[in-house]
Every structure is written in C-alpha cells, then in structure tokens.
GUKETI-231678 format. One record per residue: residue in three letters; residue number from 1; y, x, z of N, C-alpha, C, O in turn; chain. Coordinates in steps of 0.2 Angstrom, whole numbers, plus 5000, padded with zeros to 4 digits. Layout:
GUKETI-231678
aa/i/n_y/n_x/n_z/ca_y/ca_x/ca_z/c_y/c_x/c_z/o_y/o_x/o_z/ch
ala/NUM/Y/X/Z/Y/X/Z/Y/X/Z/Y/X/Z/A
...
end
This chain:
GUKETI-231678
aa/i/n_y/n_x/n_z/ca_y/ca_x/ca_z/c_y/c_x/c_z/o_y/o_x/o_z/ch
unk/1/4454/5023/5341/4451/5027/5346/4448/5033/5343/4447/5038/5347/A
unk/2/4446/5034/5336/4441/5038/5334/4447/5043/5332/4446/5049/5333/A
unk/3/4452/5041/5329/4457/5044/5326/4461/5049/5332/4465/5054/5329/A
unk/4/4461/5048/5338/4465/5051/5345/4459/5052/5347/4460/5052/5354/A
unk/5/4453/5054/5346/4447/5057/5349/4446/5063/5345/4444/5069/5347/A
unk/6/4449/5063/5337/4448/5069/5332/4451/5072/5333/4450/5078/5332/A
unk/7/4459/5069/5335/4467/5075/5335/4465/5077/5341/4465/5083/5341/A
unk/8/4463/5074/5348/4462/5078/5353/4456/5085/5352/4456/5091/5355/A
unk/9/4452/5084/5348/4447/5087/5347/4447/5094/5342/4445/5099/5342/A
unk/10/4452/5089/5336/4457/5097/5333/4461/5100/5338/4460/5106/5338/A
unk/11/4465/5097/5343/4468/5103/5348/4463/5105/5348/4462/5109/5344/A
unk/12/4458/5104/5353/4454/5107/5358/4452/5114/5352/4451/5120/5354/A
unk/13/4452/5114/5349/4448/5118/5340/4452/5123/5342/4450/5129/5343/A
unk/14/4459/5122/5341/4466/5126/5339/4467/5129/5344/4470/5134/5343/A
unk/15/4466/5127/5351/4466/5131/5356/4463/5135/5358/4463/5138/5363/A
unk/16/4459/5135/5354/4453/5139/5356/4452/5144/5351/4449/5149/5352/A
unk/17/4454/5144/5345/4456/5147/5340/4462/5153/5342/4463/5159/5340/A
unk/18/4464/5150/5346/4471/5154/5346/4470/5158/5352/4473/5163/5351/A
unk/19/4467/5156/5357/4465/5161/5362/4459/5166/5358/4458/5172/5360/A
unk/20/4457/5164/5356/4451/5170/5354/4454/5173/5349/4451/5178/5349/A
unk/21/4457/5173/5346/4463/5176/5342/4466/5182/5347/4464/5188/5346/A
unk/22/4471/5179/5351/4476/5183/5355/4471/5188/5360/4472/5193/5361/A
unk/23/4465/5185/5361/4458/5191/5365/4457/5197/5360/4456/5202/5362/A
unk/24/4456/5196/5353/4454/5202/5348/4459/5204/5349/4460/5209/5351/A
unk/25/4467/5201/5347/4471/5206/5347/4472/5210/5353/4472/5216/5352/A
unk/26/4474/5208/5360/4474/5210/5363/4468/5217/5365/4469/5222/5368/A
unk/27/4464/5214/5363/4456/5220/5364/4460/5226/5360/4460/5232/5362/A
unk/28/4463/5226/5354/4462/5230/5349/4468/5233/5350/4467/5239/5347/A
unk/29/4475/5231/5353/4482/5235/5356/4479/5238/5364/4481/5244/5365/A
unk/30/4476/5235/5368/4472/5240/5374/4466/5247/5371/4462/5250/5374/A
unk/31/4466/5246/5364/4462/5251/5363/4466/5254/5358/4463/5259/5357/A
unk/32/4472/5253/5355/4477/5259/5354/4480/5263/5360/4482/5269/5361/A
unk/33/4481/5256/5365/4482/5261/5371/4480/5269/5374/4482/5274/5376/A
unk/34/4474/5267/5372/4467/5275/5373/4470/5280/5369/4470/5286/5370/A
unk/35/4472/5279/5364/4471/5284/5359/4478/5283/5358/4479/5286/5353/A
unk/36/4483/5282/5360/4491/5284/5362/4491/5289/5369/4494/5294/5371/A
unk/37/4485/5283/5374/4485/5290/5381/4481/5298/5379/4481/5304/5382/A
unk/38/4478/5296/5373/4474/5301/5373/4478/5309/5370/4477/5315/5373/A
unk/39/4481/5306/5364/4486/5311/5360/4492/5313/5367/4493/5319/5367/A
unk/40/4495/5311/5370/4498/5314/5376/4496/5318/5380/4491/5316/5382/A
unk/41/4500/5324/5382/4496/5329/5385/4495/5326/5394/4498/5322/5396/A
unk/42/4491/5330/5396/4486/5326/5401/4491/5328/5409/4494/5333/5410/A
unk/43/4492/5323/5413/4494/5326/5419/4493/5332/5423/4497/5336/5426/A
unk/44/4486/5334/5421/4485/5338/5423/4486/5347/5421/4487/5352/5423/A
unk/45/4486/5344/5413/4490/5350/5408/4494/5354/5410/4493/5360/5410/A
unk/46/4501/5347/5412/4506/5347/5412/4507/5352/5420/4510/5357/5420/A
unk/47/4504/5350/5425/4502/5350/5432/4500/5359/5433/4502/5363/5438/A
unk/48/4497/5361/5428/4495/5369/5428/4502/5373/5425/4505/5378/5427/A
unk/49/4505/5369/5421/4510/5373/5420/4517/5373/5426/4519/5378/5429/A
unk/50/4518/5368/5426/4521/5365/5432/4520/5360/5438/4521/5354/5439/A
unk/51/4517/5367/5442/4514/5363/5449/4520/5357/5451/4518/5351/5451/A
unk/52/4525/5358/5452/4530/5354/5455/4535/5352/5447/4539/5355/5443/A
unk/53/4532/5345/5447/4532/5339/5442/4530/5333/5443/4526/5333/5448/A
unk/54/4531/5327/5441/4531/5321/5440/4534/5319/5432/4538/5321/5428/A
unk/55/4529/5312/5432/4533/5309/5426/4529/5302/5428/4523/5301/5429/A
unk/56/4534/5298/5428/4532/5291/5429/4538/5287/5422/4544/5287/5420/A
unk/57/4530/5283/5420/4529/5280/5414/4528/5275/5415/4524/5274/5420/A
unk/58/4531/5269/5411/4531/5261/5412/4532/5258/5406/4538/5255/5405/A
unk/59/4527/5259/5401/4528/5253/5395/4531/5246/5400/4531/5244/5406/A
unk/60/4533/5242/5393/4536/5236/5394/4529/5234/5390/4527/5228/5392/A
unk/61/4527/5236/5387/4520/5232/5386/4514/5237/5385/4515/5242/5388/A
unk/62/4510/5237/5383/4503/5239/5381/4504/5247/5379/4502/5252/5381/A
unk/63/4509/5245/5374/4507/5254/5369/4514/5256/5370/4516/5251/5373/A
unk/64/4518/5261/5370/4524/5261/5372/4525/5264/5365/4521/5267/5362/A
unk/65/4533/5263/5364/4536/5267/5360/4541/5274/5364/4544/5277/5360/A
unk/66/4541/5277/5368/4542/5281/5374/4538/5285/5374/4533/5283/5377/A
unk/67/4538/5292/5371/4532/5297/5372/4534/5303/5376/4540/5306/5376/A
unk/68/4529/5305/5378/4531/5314/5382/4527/5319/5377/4522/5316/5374/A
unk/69/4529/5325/5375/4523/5329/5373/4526/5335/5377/4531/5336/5380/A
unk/70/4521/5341/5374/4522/5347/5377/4516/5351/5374/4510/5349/5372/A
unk/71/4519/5357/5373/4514/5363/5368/4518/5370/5372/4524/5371/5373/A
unk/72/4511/5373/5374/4512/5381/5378/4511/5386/5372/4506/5384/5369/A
unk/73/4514/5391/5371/4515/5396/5368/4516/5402/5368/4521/5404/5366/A
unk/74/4510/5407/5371/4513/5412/5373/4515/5412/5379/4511/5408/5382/A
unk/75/4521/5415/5384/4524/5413/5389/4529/5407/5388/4533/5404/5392/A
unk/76/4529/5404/5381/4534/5398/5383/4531/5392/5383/4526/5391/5380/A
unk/77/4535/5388/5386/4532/5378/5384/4536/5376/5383/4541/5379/5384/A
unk/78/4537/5370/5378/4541/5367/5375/4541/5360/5378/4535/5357/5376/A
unk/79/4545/5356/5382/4543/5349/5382/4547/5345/5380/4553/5346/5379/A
unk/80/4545/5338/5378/4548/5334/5375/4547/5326/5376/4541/5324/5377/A
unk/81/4553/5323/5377/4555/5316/5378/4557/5312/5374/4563/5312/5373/A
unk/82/4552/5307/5371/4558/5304/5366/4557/5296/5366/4551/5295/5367/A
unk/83/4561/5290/5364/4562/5284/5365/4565/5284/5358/4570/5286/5355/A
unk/84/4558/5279/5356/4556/5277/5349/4561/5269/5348/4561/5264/5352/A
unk/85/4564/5270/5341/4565/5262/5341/4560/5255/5343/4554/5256/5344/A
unk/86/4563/5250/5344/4558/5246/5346/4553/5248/5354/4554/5252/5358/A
unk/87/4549/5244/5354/4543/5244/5357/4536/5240/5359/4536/5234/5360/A
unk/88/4532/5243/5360/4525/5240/5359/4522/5244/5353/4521/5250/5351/A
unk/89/4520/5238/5349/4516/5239/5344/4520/5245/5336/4517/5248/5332/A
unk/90/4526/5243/5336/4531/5247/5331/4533/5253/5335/4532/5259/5334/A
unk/91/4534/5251/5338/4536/5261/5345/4531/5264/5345/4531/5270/5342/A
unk/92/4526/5261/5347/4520/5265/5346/4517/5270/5341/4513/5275/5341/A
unk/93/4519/5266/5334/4518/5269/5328/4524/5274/5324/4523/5277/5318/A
unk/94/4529/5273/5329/4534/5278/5327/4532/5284/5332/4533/5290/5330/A
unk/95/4528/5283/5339/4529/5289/5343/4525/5293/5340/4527/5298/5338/A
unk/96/4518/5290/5338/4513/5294/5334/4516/5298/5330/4514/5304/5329/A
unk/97/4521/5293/5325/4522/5300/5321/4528/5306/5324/4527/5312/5323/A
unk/98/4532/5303/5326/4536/5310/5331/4528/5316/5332/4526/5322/5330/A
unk/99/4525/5311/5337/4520/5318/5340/4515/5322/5336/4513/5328/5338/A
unk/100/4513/5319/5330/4512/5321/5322/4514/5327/5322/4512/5332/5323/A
unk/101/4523/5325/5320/4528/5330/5316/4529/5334/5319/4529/5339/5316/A
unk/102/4530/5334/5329/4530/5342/5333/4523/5345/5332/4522/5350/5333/A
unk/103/4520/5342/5332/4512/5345/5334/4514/5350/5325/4512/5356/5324/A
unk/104/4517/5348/5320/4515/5349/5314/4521/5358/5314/4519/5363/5314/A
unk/105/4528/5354/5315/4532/5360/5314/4531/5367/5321/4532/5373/5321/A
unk/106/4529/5364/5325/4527/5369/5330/4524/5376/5328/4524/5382/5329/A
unk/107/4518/5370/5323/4512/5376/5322/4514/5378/5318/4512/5384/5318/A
unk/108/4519/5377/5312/4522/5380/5306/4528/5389/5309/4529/5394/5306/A
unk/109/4530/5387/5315/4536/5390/5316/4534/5390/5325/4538/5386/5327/A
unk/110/4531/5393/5328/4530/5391/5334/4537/5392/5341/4537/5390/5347/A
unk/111/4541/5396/5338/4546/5400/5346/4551/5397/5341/4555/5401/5340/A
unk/112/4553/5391/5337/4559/5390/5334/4562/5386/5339/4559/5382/5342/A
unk/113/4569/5388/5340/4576/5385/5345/4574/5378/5344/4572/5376/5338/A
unk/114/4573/5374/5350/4574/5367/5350/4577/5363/5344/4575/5359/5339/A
unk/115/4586/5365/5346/4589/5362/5339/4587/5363/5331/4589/5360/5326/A
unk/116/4583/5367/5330/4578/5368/5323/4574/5363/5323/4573/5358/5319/A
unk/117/4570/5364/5331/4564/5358/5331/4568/5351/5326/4567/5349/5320/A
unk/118/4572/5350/5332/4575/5341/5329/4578/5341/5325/4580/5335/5322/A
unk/119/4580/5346/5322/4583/5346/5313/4580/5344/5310/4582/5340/5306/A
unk/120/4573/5346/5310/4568/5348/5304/4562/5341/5306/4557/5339/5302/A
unk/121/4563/5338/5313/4561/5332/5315/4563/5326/5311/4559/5322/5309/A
unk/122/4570/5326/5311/4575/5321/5308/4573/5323/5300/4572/5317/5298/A
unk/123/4573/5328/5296/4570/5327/5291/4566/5326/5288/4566/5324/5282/A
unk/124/4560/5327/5294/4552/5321/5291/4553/5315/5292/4551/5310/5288/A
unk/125/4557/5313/5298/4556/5307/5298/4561/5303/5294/4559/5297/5294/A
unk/126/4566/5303/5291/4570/5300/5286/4566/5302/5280/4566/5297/5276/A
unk/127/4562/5309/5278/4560/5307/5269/4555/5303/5271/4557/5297/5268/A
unk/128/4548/5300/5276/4543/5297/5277/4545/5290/5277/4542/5285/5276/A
unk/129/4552/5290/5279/4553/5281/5282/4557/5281/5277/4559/5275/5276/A
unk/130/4560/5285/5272/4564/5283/5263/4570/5283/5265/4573/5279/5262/A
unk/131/4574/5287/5270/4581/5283/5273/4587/5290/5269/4588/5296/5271/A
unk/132/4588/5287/5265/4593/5291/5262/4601/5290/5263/4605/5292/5259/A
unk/133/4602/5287/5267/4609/5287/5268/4613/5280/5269/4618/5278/5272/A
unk/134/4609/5277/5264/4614/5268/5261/4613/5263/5267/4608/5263/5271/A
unk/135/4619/5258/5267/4621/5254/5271/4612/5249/5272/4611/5246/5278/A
unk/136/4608/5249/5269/4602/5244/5266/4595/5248/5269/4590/5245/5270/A
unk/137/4597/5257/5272/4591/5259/5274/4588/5253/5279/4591/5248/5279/A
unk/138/4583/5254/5284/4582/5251/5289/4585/5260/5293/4585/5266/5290/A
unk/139/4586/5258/5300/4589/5264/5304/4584/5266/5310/4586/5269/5315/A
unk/140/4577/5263/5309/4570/5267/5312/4571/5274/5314/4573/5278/5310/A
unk/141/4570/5275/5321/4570/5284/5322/4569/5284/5330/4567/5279/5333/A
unk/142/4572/5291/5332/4570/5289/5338/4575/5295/5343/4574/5301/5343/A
unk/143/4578/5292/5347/4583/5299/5353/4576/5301/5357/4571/5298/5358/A
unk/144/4579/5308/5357/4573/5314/5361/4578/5321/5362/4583/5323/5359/A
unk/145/4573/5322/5369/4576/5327/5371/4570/5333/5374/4565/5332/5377/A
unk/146/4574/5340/5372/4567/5344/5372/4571/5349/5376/4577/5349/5377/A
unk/147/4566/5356/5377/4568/5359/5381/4562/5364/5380/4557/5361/5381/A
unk/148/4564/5372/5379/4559/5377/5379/4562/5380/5386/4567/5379/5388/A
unk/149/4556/5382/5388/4558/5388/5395/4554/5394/5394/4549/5394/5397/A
unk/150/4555/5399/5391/4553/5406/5394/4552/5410/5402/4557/5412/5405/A
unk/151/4544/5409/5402/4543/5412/5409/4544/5418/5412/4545/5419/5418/A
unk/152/4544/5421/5406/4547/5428/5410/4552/5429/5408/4553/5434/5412/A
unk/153/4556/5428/5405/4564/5427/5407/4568/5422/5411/4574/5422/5412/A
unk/154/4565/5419/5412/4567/5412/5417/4574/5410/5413/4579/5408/5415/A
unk/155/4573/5410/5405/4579/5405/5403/4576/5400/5399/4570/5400/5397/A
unk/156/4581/5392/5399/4578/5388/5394/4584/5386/5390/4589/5388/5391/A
unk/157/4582/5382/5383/4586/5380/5379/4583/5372/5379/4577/5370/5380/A
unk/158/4588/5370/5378/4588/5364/5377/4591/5359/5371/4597/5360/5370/A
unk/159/4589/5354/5367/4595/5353/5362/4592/5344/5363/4587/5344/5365/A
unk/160/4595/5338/5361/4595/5331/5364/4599/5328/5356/4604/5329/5352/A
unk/161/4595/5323/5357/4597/5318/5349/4601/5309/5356/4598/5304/5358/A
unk/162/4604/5310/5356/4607/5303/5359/4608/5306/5367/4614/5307/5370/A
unk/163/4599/5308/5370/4602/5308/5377/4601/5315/5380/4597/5319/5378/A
unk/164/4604/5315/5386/4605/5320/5392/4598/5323/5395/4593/5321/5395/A
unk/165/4601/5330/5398/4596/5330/5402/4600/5331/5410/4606/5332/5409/A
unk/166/4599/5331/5414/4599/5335/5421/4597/5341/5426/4591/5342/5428/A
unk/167/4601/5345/5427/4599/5351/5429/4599/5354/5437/4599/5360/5438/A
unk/168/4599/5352/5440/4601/5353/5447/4600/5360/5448/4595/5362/5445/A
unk/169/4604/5364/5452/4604/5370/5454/4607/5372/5458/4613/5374/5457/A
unk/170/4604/5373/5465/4608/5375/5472/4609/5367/5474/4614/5367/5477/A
unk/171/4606/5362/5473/4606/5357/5476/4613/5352/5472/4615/5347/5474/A
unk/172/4614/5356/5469/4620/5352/5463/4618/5350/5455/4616/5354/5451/A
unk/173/4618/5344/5454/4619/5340/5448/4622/5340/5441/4627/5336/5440/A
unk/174/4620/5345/5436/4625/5344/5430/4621/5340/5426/4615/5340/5425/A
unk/175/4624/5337/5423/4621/5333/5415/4624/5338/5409/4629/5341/5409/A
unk/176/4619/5338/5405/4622/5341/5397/4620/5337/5395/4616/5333/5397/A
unk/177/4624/5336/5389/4623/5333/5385/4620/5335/5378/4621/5340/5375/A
unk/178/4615/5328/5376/4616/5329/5368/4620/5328/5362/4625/5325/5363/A
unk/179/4618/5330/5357/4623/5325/5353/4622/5318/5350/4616/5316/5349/A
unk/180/4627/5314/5349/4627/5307/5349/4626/5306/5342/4630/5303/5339/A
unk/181/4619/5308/5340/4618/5306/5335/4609/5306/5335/4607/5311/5339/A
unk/182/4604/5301/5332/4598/5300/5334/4594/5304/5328/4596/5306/5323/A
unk/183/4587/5305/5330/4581/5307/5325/4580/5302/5320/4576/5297/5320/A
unk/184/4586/5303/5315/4586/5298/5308/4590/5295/5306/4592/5293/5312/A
unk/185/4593/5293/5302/4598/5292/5297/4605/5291/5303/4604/5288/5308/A
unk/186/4611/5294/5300/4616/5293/5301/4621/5295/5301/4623/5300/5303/A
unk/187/4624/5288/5296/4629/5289/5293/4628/5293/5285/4622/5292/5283/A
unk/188/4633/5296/5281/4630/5298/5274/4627/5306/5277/4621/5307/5275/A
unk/189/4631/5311/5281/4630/5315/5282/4626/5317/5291/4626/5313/5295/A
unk/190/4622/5323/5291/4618/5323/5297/4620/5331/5298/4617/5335/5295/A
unk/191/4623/5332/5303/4625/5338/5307/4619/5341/5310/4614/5338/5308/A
unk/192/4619/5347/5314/4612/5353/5314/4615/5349/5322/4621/5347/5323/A
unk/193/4610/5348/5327/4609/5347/5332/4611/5354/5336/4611/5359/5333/A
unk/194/4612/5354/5344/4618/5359/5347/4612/5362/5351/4607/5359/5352/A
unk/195/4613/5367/5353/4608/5373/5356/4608/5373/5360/4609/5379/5360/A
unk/196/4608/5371/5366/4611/5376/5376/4605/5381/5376/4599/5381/5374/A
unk/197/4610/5383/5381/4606/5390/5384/4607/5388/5393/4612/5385/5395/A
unk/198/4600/5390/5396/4600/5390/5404/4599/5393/5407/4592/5393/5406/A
unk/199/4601/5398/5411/4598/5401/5415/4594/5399/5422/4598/5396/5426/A
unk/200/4588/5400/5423/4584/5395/5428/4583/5401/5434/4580/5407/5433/A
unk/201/4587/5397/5441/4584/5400/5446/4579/5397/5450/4577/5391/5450/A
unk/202/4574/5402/5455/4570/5397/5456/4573/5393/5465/4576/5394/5470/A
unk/203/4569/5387/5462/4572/5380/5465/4575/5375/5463/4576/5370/5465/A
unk/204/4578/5379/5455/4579/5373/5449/4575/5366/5448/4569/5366/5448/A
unk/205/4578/5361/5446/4575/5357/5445/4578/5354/5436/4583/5357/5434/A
unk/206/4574/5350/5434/4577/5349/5427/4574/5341/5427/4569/5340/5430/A
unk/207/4577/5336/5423/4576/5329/5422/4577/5328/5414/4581/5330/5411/A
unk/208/4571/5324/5413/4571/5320/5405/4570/5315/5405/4565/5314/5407/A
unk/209/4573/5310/5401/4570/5302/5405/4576/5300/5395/4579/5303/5391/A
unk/210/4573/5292/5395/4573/5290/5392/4579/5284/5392/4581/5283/5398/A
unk/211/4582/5280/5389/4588/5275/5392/4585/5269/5396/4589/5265/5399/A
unk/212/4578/5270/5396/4575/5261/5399/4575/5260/5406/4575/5255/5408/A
unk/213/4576/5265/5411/4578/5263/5418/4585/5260/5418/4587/5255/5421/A
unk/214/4588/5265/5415/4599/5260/5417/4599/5257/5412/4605/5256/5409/A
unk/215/4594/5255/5409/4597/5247/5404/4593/5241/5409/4593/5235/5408/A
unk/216/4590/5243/5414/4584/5236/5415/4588/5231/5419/4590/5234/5424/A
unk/217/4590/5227/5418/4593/5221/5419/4590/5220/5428/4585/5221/5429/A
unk/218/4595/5218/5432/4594/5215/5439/4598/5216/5446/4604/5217/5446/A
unk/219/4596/5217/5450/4601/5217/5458/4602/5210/5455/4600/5206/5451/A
unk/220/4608/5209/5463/4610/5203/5465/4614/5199/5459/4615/5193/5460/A
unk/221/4616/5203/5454/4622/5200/5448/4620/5200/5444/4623/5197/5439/A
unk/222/4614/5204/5443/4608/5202/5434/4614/5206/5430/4616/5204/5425/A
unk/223/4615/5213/5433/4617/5219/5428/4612/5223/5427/4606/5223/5429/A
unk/224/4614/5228/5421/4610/5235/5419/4611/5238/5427/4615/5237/5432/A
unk/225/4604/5243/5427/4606/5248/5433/4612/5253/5432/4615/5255/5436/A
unk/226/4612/5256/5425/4617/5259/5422/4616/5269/5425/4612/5272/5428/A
unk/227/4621/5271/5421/4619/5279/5420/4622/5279/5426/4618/5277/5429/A
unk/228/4629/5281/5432/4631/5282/5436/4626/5281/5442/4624/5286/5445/A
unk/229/4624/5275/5443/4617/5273/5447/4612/5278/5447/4610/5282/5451/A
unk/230/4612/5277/5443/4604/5282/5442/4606/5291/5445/4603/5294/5449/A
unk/231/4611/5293/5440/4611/5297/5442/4613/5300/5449/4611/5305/5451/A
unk/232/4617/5295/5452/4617/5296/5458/4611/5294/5463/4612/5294/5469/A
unk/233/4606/5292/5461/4600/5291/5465/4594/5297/5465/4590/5298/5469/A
unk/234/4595/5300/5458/4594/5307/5456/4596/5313/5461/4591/5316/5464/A
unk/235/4602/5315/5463/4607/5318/5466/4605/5317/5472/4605/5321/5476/A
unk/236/4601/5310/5474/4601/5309/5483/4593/5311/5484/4591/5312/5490/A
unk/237/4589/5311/5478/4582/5312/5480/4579/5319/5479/4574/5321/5482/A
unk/238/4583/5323/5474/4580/5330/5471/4579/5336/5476/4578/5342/5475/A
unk/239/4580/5333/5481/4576/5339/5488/4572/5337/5490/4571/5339/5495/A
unk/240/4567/5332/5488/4562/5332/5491/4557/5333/5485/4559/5335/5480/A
unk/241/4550/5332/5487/4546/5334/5485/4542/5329/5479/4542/5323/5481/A
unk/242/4541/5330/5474/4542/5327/5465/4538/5321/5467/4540/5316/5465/A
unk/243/4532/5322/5470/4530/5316/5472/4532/5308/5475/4530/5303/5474/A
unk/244/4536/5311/5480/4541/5306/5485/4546/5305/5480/4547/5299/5480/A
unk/245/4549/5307/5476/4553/5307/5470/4551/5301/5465/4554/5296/5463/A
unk/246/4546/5304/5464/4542/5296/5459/4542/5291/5464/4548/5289/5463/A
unk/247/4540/5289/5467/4539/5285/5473/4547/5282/5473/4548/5277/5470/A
unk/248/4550/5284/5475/4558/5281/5477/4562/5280/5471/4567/5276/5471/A
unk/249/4559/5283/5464/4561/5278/5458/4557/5274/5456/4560/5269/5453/A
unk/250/4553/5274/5457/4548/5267/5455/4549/5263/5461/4548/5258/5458/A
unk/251/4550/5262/5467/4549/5257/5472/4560/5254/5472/4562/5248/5473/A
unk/252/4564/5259/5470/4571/5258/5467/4570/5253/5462/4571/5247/5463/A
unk/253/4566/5255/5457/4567/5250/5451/4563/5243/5452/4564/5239/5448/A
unk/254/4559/5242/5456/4554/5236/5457/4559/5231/5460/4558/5225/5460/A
unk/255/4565/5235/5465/4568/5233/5469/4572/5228/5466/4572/5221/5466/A
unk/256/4576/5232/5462/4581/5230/5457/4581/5225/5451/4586/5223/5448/A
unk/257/4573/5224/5450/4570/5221/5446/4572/5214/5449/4575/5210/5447/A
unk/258/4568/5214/5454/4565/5209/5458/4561/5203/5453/4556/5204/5450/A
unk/259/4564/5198/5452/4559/5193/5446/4560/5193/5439/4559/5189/5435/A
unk/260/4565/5200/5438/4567/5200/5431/4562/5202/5425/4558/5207/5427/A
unk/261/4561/5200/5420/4553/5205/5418/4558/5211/5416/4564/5212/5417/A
unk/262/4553/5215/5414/4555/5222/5413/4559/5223/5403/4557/5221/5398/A
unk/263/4562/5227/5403/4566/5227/5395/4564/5230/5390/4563/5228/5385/A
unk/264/4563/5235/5393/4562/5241/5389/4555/5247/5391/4552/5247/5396/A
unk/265/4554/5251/5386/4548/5256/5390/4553/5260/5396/4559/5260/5397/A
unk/266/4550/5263/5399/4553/5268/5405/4549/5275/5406/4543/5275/5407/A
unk/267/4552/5279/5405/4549/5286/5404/4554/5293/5410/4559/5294/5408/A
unk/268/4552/5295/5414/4555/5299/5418/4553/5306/5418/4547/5305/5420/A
unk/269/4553/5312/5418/4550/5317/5422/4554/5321/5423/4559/5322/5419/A
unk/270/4553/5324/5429/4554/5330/5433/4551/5334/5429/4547/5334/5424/A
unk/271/4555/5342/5435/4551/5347/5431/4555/5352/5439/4560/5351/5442/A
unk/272/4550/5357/5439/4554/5360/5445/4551/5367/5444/4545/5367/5442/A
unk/273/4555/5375/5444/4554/5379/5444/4554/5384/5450/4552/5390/5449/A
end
C-alpha cells in the first residue's frame, strides 16, 4: 500500500515537474515572440508607405520562421518575404538572421538591385551556417522574395530565391518567377539570382506570400490547397479592397482547414499602388 502511495505520489511529482517546466518554456518562446514582432516593421510603417496593403500572418506556432521586412530609402522601398527552414523555435532563429543580414547589406550598399541583395544574402548565410558545398552540409536557408519600387519613376524590380510574386495589372494576373534555387547551399555551384524590371501603373497591385497556404492540407479529400487554387482565388478577389482581401483569405483557409491543425507558417501581403 505504501509502495503504490509513493509511485502514485512520484507521478503526482513528475507531473507537476513537467508542467512547470513546459509553463517557463512556454513564458520564454511567448517572449521571443515580442522581440521577433518587435524587429518586424510595424503595420503601421508599412500602411504610411502603402495605404492600400495587407499582410496576414499565421505562425503555425508561437515564433515563426516566415518574416516580412522592409527599409525606405530615399524615394525607394525595399520589401521582403521570406520562408525560413523549419519553424517555431529554429525558424525563428533563422529569420532573425536573414533580418540581421538585410538590415546589415542595405546599409553597406543602400539602392543595390534586389538580385545583388540575395546574392550577397546567400553568402552570409552559407559562410555563418559553414555550408560549403558537400553532400554532409546541413541545407538550413531560406526562399525570399523581394522587391524595390521607385516612387517617382513608378518602376519595380524584383528578384525571388524558390518563389513567385504576382502582379496584377488592368485586372489581369501574371506570376514571375524566381529562381529555383534557395538562400543557401546548393548544389557544388551557386548561380547570381535574376533581375525583373516592372513597370507600375496606378491600380497595380503586387503579392508576396510564402509556400504555407497551398501546402496546408484539407477540403473534403485532405489535399494541399495547391498553387493553381490559390492563385485563382487571388485573380477572383484583387478588385476589392485589401481589407476584404484579407478577410476572404483567411476565412478561405479556415474553411479549408476545417479540423485539420495547421502545417506550416503562413505569410501573405498585398501591396497596391
């Protein structure tokens, strides 16, 4: 009896051990969270430069590995989207350093072409992370897509490590592409990242988004939402106004979800000129 009083009473020990455990960690990833929202620039920031914007953001947990940044310059802004390996707690400590490294090469070289940014990105982040090329590196890095606009010329450039952006213009949808290749080792050899040029009318609109909506698993068959989906829901909503926009991606993907948990971070923004 004394012996099944003790084992019950070491549980009771261990569970209690273990919740107060997972309460400090938790306390202390809700407080990287602060200081992950903090280092991202502010809606409002964002909102002065461009009134008509949205960006809805959905870790899959607490800290995300999915960052937004942006830096104004004179008449231009620079913005950027990027979707870190992993996520949570290792995402998170990858984005930090992405946002690091632009904050660092921006200020070194401020009006350089986008594809310079992500060259010169991809080579802090392989010598930092030791990745030289061999089958044994670890392949930590991160797809990002950026985009400068000059205001008074109403042009943008754009240059993309894995994924796309979206451009609508006259109520029509093009995708550009990036190159198929990420922020950080691959392969023996690392090609210079590709350049576009856009001319922006006003009424344009532009999309940046990360892969975590058309992977999230669900609908009636427990599929991906997939890129055709998306983009086609894209195409049916980009005349209204960025607000309503959010709203009908976000109440889409909840739909879609229904009790599936969520997979990945999720990162979207608009941008309208």
């Amino acid at each position: 009896m004394l012996n099944q009083q003790s084992k019950l009473s070491d549980k009771s020990y261990l569970r209690e051990v273990i919740e107060r455990q997972k309460k400090e960690l938790t306390r202390s990833i809700r407080y990287a969270q602060n200081i992950q929202n903090a280092i991202f620039p502010s809606h409002e920031e964002i909102e002065r430069l461009f009134p008509e914007s949205f960006i809805l953001f959905l870790p899959r947990d607490i800290v995300s590995g999915d960052f937004y940044w942006m830096r104004k310059i004179s008449h231009h802004v620079i913005l950027a989207v990027g979707d870190c390996t992993g996520h949570g707690v290792p995402g998170a400590f990858m984005s930090l350093l992405g946002i690091t490294f632009l904050n660092e090469i921006t200020s070194y070289d401020p009006l350089l072409p986008p594809n310079r940014i992500l060259n010169m990105l991809r080579e802090r982040v392989m010598k930092t992370l030791n990745q030289t090329g061999k089958e044994s590196d670890q392949k930590d890095g991160m797809d990002l897509t950026m985009i400068t606009y000059d205001k008074k010329e109403n042009h943008l450039q754009f240059a993309g490590a894995n994924n796309p952006i979206f451009h609508v213009h006259q109520g029509e949808l093009n995708e550009i592409k990036g190159d198929r290749m990420p922020i950080g080792v691959y392969g023996e050899f690392e090609s210079s990242f590709t350049n576009h040029h856009i001319d922006i009318s006003q009424g344009d609109r532009i999309y940046l988004f990360t892969d975590g909506y058309v992977d999230q698993f669900g609908g009636p068959e427990f599929k991906k939402f997939k890129f055709n989906r998306f983009r086609k829901l894209v195409t049916d909503i980009q005349d209204k106004d960025f607000e309503k926009q959010k709203s009908i991606l976000h109440e889409t993907l909840k739909k879609w979800r229904g009790k599936f948990e969520q997979i990945d971070d999720i990162l979207i923004m608009g941008v309208g000129f």
